[in-house]
C-alpha positions as CSV (number, residue, x, y, z in Angstrom):
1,X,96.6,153.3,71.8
2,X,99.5,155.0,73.8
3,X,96.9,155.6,76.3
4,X,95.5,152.0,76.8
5,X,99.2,151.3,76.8
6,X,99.9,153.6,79.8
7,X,96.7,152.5,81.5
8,X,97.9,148.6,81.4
9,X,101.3,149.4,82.6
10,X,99.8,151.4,85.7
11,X,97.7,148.3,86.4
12,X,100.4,145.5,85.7
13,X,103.0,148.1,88.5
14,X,99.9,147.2,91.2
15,X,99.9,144.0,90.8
16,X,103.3,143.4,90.8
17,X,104.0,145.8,93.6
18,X,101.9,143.8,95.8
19,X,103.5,141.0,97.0
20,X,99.9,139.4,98.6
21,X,98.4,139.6,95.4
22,X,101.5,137.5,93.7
23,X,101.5,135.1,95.5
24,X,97.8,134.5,95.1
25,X,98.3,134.6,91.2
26,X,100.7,132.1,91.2
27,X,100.6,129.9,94.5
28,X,97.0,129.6,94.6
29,X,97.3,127.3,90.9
30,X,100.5,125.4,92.2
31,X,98.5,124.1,95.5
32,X,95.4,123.7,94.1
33,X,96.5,121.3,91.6
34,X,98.5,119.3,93.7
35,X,95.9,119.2,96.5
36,X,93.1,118.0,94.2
37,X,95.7,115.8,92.4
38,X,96.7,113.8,95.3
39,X,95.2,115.1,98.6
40,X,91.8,115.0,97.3
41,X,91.6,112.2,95.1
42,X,88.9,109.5,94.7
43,X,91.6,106.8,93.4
44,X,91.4,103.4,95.4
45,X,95.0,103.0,96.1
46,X,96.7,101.3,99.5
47,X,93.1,100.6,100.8
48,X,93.6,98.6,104.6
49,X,91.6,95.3,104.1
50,X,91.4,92.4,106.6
51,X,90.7,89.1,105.4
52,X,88.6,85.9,107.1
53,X,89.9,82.4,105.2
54,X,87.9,79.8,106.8
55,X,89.0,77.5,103.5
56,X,92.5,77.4,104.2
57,X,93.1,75.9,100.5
58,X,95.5,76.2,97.3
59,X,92.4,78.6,95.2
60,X,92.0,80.6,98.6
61,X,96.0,81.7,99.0
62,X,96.2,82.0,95.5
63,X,93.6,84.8,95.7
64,X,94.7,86.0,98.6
65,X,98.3,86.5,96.8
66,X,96.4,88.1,94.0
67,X,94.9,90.7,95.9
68,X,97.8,91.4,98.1
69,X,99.7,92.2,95.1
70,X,97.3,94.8,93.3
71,X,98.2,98.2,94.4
72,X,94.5,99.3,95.5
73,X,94.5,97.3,98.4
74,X,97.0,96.1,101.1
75,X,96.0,93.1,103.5
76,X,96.3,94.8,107.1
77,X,94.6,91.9,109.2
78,X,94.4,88.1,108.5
79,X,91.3,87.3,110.5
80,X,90.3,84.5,112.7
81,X,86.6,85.6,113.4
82,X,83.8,87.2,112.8
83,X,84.1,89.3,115.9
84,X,87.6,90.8,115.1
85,X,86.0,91.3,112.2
86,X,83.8,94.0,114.0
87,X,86.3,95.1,116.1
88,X,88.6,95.8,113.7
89,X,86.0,98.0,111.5
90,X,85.1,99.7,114.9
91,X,88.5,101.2,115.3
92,X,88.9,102.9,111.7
93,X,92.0,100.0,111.1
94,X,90.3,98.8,108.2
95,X,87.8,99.5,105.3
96,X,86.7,95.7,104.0
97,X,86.4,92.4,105.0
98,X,86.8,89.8,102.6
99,X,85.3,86.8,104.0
100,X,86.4,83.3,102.3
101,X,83.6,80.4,102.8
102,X,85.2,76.8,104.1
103,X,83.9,75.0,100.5
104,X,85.4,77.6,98.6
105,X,88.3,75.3,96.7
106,X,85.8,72.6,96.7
107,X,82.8,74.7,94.9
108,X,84.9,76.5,92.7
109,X,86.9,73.1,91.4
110,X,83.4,71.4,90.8
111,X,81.8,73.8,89.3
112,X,79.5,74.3,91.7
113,X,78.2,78.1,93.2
114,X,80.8,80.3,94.5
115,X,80.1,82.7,97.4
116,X,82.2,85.3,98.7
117,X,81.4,87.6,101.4
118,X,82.5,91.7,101.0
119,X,81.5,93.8,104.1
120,X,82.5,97.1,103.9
121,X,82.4,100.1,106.2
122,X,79.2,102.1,105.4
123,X,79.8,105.3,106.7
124,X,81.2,106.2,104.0
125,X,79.4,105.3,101.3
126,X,80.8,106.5,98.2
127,X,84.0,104.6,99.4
128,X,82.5,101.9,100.0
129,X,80.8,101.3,96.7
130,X,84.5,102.4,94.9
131,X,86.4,99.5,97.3
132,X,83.6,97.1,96.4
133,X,83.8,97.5,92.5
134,X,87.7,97.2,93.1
135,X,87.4,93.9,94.9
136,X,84.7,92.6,92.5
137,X,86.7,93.4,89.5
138,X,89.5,91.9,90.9
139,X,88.0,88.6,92.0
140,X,85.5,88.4,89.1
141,X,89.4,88.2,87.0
142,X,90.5,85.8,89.6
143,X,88.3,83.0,88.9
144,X,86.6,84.0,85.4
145,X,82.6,84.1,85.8
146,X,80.7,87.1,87.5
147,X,80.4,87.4,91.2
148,X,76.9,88.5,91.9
149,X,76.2,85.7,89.1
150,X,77.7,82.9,89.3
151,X,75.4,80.5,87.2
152,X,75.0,82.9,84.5
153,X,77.7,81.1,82.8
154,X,78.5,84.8,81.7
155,X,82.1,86.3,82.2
156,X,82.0,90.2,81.4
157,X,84.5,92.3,79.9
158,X,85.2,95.7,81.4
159,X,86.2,98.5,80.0
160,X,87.1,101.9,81.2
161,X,87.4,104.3,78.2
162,X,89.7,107.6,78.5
163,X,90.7,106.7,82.1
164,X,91.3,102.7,82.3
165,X,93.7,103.2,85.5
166,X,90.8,104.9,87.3
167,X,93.2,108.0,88.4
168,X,91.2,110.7,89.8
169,X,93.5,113.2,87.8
170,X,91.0,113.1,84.7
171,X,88.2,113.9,87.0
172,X,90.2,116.8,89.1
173,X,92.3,118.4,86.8
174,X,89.3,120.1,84.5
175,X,87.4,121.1,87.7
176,X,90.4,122.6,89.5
177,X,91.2,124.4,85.8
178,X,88.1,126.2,85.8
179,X,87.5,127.0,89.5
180,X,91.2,128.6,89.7
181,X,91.3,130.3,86.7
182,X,87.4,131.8,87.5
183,X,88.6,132.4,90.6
184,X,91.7,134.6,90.5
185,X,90.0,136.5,87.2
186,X,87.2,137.4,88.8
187,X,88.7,137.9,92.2
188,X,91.4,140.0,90.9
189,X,89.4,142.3,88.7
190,X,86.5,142.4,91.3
191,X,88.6,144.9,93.2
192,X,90.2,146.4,90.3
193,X,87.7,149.9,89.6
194,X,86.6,149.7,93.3
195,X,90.4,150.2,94.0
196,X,90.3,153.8,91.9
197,X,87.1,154.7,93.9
198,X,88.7,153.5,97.7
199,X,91.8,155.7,96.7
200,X,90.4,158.6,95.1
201,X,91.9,158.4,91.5
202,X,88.4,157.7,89.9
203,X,87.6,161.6,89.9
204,X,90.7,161.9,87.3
205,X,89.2,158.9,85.1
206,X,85.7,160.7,85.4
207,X,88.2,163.6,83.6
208,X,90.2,162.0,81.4
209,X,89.2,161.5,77.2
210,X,89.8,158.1,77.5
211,X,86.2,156.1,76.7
212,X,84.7,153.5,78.8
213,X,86.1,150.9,76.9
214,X,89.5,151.4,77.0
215,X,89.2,151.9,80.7
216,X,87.5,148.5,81.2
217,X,90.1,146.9,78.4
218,X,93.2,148.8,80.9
219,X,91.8,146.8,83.9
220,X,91.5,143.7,82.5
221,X,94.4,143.0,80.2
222,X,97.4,142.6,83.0
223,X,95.1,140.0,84.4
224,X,94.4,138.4,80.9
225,X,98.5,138.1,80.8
226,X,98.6,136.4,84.2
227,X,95.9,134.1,83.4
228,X,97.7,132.7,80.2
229,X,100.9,132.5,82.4
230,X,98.6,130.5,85.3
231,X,96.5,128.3,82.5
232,X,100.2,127.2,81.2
233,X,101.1,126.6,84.6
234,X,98.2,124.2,85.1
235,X,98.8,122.0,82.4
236,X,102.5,121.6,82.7
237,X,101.8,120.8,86.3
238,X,99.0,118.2,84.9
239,X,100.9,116.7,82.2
240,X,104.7,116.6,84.4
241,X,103.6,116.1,88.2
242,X,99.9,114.4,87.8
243,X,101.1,112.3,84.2
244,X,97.6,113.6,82.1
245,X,98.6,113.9,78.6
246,X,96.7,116.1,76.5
247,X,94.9,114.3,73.9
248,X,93.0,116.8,71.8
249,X,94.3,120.0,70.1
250,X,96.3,122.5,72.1
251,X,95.2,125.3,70.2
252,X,91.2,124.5,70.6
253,X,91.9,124.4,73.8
254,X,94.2,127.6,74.0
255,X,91.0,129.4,72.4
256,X,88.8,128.4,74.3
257,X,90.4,128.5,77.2
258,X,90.9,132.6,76.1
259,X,86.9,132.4,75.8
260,X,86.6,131.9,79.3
261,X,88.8,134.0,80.7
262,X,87.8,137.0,79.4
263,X,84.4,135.8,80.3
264,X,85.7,135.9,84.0
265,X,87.3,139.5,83.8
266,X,84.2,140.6,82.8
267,X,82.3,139.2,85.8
268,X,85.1,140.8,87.6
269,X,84.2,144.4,85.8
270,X,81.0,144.5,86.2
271,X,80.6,143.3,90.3
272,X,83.8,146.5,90.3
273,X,81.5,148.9,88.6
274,X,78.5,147.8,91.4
275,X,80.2,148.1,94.9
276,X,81.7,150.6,96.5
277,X,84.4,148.5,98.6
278,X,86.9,146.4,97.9
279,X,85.4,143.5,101.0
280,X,82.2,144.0,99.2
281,X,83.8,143.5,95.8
282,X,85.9,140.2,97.5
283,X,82.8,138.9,99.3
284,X,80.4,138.8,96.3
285,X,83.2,137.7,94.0
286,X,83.9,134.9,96.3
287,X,80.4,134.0,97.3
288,X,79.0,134.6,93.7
289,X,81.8,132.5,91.8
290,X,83.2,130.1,94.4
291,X,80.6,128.1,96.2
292,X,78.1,127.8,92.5
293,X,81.6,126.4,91.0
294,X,82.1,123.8,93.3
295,X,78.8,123.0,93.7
296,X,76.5,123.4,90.6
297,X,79.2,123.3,87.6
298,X,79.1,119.3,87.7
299,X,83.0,119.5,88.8
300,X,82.6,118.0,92.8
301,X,78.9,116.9,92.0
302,X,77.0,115.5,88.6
303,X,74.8,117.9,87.3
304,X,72.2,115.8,86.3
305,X,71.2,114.4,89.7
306,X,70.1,117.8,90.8
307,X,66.3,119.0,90.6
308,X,65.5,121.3,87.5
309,X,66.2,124.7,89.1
310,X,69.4,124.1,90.2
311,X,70.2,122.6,86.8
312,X,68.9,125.9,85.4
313,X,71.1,127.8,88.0
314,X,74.2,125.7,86.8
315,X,73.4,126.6,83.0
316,X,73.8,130.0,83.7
317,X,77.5,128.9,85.4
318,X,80.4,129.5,82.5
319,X,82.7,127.0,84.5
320,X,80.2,124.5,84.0
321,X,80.4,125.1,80.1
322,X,83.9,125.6,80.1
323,X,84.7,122.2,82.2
324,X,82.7,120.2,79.6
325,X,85.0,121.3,77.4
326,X,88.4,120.8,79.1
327,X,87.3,117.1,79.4
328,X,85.8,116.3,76.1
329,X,89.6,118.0,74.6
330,X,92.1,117.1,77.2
331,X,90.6,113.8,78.5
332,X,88.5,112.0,75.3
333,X,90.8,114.1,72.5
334,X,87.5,115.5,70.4
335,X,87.5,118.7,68.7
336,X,85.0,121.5,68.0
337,X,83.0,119.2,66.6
338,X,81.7,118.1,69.3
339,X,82.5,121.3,71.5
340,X,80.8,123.7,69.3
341,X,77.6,124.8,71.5
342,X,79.6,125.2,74.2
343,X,82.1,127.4,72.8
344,X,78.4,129.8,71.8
345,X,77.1,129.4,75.0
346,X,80.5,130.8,76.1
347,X,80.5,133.7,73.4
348,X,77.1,134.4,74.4
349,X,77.8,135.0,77.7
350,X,81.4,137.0,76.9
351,X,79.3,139.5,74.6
352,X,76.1,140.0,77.3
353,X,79.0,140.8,79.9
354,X,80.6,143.3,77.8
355,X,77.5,145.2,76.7
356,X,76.4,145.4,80.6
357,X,80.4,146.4,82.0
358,X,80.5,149.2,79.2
359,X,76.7,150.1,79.6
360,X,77.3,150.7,83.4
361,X,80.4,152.1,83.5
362,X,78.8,154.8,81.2
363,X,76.1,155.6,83.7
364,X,78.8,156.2,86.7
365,X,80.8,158.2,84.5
366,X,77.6,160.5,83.9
């Protein structure tokens, strides 16, 4: 024990000797979350619209008023054509056209059909379909019957569970939990054993009683520590700066959260046990983690729209387990109930990276 203890302080002095490193530990979480948070956010919020009233009437300035006053959109033009119309969308000043018919008072007070026209700006499609559902919802609340329906006689009732403000925080704040703290674990321990080799102070480790274990536990715990201190960091950022509450247990998701982690230092053991240089370590940390985070883990992209292999390739992911999680306990408030294969998928994957680190390091020590 007094040696594991000595090992752990050695490593926790390189860490915080380097002042590079620090500020990777701890900036890297700070910016991330507020870059996703706001920077990056899919929210509909202050949205330029331009607006083409040919009615002129009472219903047609009422709505107007209506949607000026919502915060997703604010009314940059008030058209007087078609062609500005195109003009306007040409020069980036604005993202929809709402375009008001000349019966519209007079259809809508009889009881008649009710057209409205939405053009939006198509190159960017996945805005385009979030400004449209906006303006739909809006309108459909406006005068009481569907849209895209009008003589349905049918007025539907939407509902947006967990997330009814349609903040992008509930989407982000998961992803960017498992990307940074897989990230930095990894990253950090990557570099950790090839960092003994690079400076010559493996040959007294090759010497030393201690067993491979203990070495591999003396690597990772200092970077266990500072991923607690970054996970708590991450949610008092969430819950102060971004306003997500945590609705499910703090302790499941301590535990968990402890699950994946270690998970990570482990990834970070064995690619340190593999290579030979610290870039090499870096670059296959980096490429290895980073990019199948972002991409495969269901956190920037669904999982399920992508063909089979990749899905497979995904499984195999533990941020893609691990954000699952985070949003079934932080977002919808479940418990381990619901979590439960996830949390073995994780445990699985902990134990298989163990056996490997301790297996290998055994062969380089022979």
């Amino acid at each position: 024990m007094k040696q594991l203890i000595t090992f752990v302080k050695k490593e926790f002095w390189h860490v915080l000797r380097d002042k590079r490193t620090l500020f990777v530990l701890f900036g890297m979480p700070v910016v991330q979350v507020l870059l996703f948070g706001f920077a990056l956010s899919t929210e509909v919020k202050n949205t330029k619209i331009g607006v083409l009233d040919q009615d002129k009437s009472q219903n047609s300035i009422e709505l107007i008023s209506k949607i000026s006053a919502n915060q997703y959109f604010d009314i940059e033009h008030n058209l007087k054509s078609i062609d500005e119309a195109e003009d306007a969308f040409k020069g980036g000043k604005i993202k929809m056209i709402l375009v008001i018919p000349a019966q519209f008072s007079q259809n809508m007070n009889g009881g008649k059909k009710v057209q409205l026209q939405l053009i939006t700006d198509g190159t960017d499609i996945n805005m385009a379909n979030q400004i449209y559902n906006f303006m739909s919802n809006i309108i459909m609340n406006f005068y009481g019957q569907q849209t895209l329906q009008p003589n349905s006689g049918v007025q539907p009732e939407i509902r947006m569970l967990f997330n009814p403000q349609l903040k992008g925080a509930p989407n982000f704040v998961p992803g960017v939990m498992a990307f940074i703290l897989l990230i930095i674990c990894v990253l950090m321990t990557a570099i950790a054993i090839v960092r003994e080799k690079e400076s010559g102070t493996m040959e007294i480790l090759l010497v030393s009683p201690m067993k491979p274990y203990i070495i591999i536990l003396a690597k990772a715990i200092p970077y266990f520590i500072l991923s607690m201190i970054i996970l708590v960091s991450i949610l008092i950022l969430s819950v102060t700066v971004l306003d997500l509450p945590i609705k499910g247990s703090i302790l499941l998701l301590f535990g968990i959260s402890i699950i994946f982690i270690i998970t990570n230092l482990l990834i970070g053991i064995v690619i340190s046990i593999l290579t030979d240089s610290q870039q090499t370590a870096m670059l296959i940390a980096l490429v290895g983690t980073m990019l199948p985070t972002l991409m495969l883990s269901g956190f920037m992209f669904p999982v399920e729209n992508m063909p089979i292999p990749l899905q497979m390739i995904g499984n195999a992911i533990p941020a893609k387990w691990y954000y699952e999680i985070v949003k079934n306990i932080m977002i919808k408030g479940t418990g381990l109930e619901v979590v439960w294969k996830h949390v073995l998928v994780l445990l699985g994957m902990m134990t298989f990276l163990f056996i490997i680190a301790v297996k290998k390091f055994k062969i380089r020590l022979e």
